[in-house]
N, C-alpha and C positions, 0 to 999 in steps of 0.2 A: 336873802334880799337880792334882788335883780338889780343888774347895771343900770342907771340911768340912762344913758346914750352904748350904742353899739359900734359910733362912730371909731373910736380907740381899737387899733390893733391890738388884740390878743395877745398874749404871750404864747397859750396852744393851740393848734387846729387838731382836733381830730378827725380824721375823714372816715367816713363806715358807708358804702356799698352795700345794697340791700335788695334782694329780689327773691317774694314772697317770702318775706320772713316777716309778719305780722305778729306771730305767737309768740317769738323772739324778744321784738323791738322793747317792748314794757318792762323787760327786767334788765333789758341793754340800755336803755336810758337810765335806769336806777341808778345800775353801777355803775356804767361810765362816767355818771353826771359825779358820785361820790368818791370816785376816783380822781375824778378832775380838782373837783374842791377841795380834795384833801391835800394834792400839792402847793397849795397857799399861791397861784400864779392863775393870771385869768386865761380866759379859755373860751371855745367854741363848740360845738360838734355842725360838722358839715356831713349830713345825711343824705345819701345817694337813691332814689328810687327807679329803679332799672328795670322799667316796665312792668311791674310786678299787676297781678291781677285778685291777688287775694286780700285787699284793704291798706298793703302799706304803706301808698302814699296816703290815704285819707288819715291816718295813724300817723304818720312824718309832720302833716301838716296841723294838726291837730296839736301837736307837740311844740311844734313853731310857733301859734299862736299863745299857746303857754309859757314859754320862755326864750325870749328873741336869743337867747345864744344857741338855740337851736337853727340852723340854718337848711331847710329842708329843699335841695335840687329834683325838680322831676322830669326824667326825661320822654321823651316822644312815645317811645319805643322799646323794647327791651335790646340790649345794643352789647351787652356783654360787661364780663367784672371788667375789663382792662377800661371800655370807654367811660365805664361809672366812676371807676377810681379816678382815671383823666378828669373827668367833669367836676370832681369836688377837689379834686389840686389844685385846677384851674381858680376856685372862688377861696382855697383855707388862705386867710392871711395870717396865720400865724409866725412868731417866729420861730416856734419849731412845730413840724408836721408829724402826727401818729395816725399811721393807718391799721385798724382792722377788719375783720368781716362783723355783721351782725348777728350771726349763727351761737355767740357765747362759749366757743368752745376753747377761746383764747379766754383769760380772769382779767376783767377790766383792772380789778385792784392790784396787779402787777406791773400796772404802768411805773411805779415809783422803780425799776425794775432799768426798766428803760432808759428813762432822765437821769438817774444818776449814773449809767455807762455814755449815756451822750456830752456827757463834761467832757468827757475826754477823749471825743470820736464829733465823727460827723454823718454817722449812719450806724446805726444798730438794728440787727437782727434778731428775732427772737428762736431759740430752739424749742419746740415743744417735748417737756419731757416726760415719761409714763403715756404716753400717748393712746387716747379712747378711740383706735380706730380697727377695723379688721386686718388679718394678716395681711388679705390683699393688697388692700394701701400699703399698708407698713412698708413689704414689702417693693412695692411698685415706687412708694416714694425713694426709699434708699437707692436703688436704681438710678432711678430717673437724677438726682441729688449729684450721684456719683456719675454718673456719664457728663450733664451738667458741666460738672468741676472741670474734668479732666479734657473737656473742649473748648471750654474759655479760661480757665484758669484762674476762676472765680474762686475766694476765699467762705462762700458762705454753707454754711452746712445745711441750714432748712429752709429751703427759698420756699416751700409750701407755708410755714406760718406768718401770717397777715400780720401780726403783731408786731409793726417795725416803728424806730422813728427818728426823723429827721431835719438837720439844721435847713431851713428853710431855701437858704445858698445852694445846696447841693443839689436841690431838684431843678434849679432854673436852668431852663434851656434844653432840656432832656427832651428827647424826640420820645413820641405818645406813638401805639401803634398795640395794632389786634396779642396779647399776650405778654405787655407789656408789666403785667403786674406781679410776673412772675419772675423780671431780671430788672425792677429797678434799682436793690442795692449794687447789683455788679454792676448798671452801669456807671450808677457813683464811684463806686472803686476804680472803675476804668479810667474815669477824669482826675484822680487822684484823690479821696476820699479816705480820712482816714473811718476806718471797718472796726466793730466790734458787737459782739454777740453777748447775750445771757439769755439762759434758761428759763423758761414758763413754763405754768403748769398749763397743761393739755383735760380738756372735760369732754364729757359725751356730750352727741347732740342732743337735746330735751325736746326740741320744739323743730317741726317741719323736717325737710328732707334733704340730703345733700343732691349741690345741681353738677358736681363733676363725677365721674367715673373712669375706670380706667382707662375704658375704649373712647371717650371722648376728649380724652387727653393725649391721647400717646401721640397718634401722627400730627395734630397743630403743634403739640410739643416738640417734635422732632423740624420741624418746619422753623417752629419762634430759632431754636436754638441753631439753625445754620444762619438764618437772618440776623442774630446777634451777634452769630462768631464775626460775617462780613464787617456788624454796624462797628464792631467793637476796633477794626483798621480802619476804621471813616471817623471816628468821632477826636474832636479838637479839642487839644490838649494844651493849657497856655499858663503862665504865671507870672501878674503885675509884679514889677519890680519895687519895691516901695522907696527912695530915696531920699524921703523927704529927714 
């Protein structure tokens, strides 16, 4: 049974980023939708379509009109994961914010995974574990992971899996910028955030193709991560006194 009014904040926003993944979207609405409902707390998905050309905005909208908690964003242009992610943070009202990709290779039904380590945190991370990918990645991502770390000083292990989620507080005010979707836990850590991680399972892709590779990542990678070390001595650090 659908909400009568959609006026009421949620209790979840999910935010899902999406570009050509139309083959995808049908079994990621499934699950997600039954993952959401099975936490007993109401809910949204805010569906990102990022220029895509193979049907999945007409698919987003389609899904929109079927059930107003589907909240389908489309944008101009195809603009990139970071500006897709930005644009549905920008509308989840939730009180707390889960973002993943559309691709399924995160288990929607692991959200309960999540929610119960963010009781006691204000950002959580997910690890993907067994992971369905080739060595290359494997490989590149460990890499990439550990250089990462050891130049900001970030506590996160897998900043590759999308599968994160967050006290809605923590994201406000966070500067948006090309790559940004790859250090938004650390810069919550950096404003002082408490951090915590658990493990998900990791699936192959079933449906469409992946749009990162190694060469398309390494030099914007290495670019985000001196732009972060900088943001990371700029960004303001404060705490209300409460004295009431």
């Amino acid at each position: 049974m659908l909400p009568r009014s959609m006026d009421t904040r949620p209790a979840i926003s999910a935010v899902v980023p999406a570009y050509n993944e139309v083959e995808s979207l049908p079994p990621l609405f499934a699950e997600l939708r039954a993952a959401l409902e099975a936490s007993g707390r109401t809910w949204e998905m805010v569906v990102v379509d990022d220029g895509s050309s193979d049907g999945t905005r007409e698919l987003m909208l389609a899904e929109q009109a079927r059930d107003p908690r589907v909240r389908a964003l489309v944008l101009e242009r195809n603009a990139g994961q970071s500006a897709a992610l930005a644009a549905g943070l920008s509308r989840a009202r939730g009180d707390v914010v889960v973002t993943l990709d559309a691709d399924l290779q995160n288990d929607p039904a692991d959200l309960p995974l999540l929610l119960a380590a963010l009781e006691h945190a204000d950002v959580v991370s997910g690890i993907r574990s067994q992971r369905q990918d080739t060595w290359v990645r494997l490989v590149s991502s460990r890499i990439a992971n550990a250089v990462r770390r050891g130049v900001l000083g970030d506590p996160v292990t897998d900043i590759g899996c999308s599968f994160k989620a967050y006290r809605r507080e923590t994201l406000d005010g966070l500067p948006m910028f090309v790559g940004v979707h790859r250090f938004l836990p650390a810069l919550c850590v950096f404003r002082g955030a408490r951090f915590a991680e658990v493990r998900l399972r990791h699936r192959a892709r079933a449906h469409g193709v992946s749009k990162y590779g190694v060469g398309n990542r390494l030099w914007r990678g290495l670019a985000d991560l001196l732009g972060v070390q900088w943001l990371k001595t700029r960004l303001v650090r404060y705490r209300i006194r409460d004295d009431r």
